[in-house]
C-alpha positions in Angstrom: 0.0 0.0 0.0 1.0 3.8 -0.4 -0.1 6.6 1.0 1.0 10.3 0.9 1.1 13.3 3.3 1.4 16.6 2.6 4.3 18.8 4.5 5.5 21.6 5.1 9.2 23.0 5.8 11.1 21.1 3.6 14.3 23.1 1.4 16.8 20.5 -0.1 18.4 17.2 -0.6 19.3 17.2 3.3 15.7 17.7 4.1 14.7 14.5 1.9 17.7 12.5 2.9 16.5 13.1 6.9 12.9 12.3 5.8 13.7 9.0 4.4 15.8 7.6 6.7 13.5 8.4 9.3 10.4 6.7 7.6 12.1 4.0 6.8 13.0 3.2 10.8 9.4 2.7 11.1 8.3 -0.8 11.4 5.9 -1.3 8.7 7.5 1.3 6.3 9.2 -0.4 3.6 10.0 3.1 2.1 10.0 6.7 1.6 9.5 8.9 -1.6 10.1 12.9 -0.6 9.1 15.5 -3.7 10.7 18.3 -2.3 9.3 20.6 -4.7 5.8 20.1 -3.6 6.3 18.2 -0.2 5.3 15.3 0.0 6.2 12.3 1.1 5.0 9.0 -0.3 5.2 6.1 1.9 5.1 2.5 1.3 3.9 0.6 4.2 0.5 -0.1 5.9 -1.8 3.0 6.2 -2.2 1.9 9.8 1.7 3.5 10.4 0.3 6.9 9.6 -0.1 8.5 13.0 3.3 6.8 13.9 4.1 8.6 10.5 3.3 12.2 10.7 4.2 11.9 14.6 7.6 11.4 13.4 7.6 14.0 10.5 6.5 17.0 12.9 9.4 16.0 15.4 12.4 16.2 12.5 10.4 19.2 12.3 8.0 18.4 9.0 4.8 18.9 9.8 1.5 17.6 8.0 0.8 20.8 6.2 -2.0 22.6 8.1 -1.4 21.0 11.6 1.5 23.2 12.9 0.8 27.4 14.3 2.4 29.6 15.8 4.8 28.7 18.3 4.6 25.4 17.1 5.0 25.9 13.4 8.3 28.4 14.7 9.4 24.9 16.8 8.8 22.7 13.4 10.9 25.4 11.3 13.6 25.5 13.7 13.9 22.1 13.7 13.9 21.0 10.2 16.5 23.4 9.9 18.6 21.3 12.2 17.2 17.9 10.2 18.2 19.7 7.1 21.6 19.6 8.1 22.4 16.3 9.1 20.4 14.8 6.1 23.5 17.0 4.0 26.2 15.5 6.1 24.6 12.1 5.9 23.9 11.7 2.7 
């Protein structure tokens, strides 16, 4: 099964590289697609992973688009920033 979810926050390369490895840590996620130009991130796995999912997206600081205000949306930024950067070292 695949099944997509709509982020914000993500820039580059780095951004996808973080994404991907972190999906694909997830039991149940066999793995991770990231358009960075419209962000998204395609997963295969079971759609019952999804919470586990965007739980984990919003803490490397990608949040489902919509989801994230204010302070919160400042706390997501500031994090993918720091994401960002070890997905460019890692990869």
């Amino acid at each position: 099964m695949r099944f997509s979810v709509q982020v914000d926050n993500i820039k580059c390369g780095g951004c996808a590289n973080t994404i991907r490895k972190k999906m694909t840590d997830i039991e149940g996620v066999t793995a991770a697609e990231v358009d960075i130009d419209n962000g998204v991130v395609t997963i295969d796995g079971d759609e019952s992973v999804r919470p586990t999912v965007v739980e984990t997206l919003l803490k490397a600081g990608y949040p489902e688009s919509g989801s994230a205000e204010g302070m919160s949306a400042l706390k997501a930024k500031a994090s993918s920033f720091v994401s960002c950067a070890v997905g460019r070292l890692d990869g």
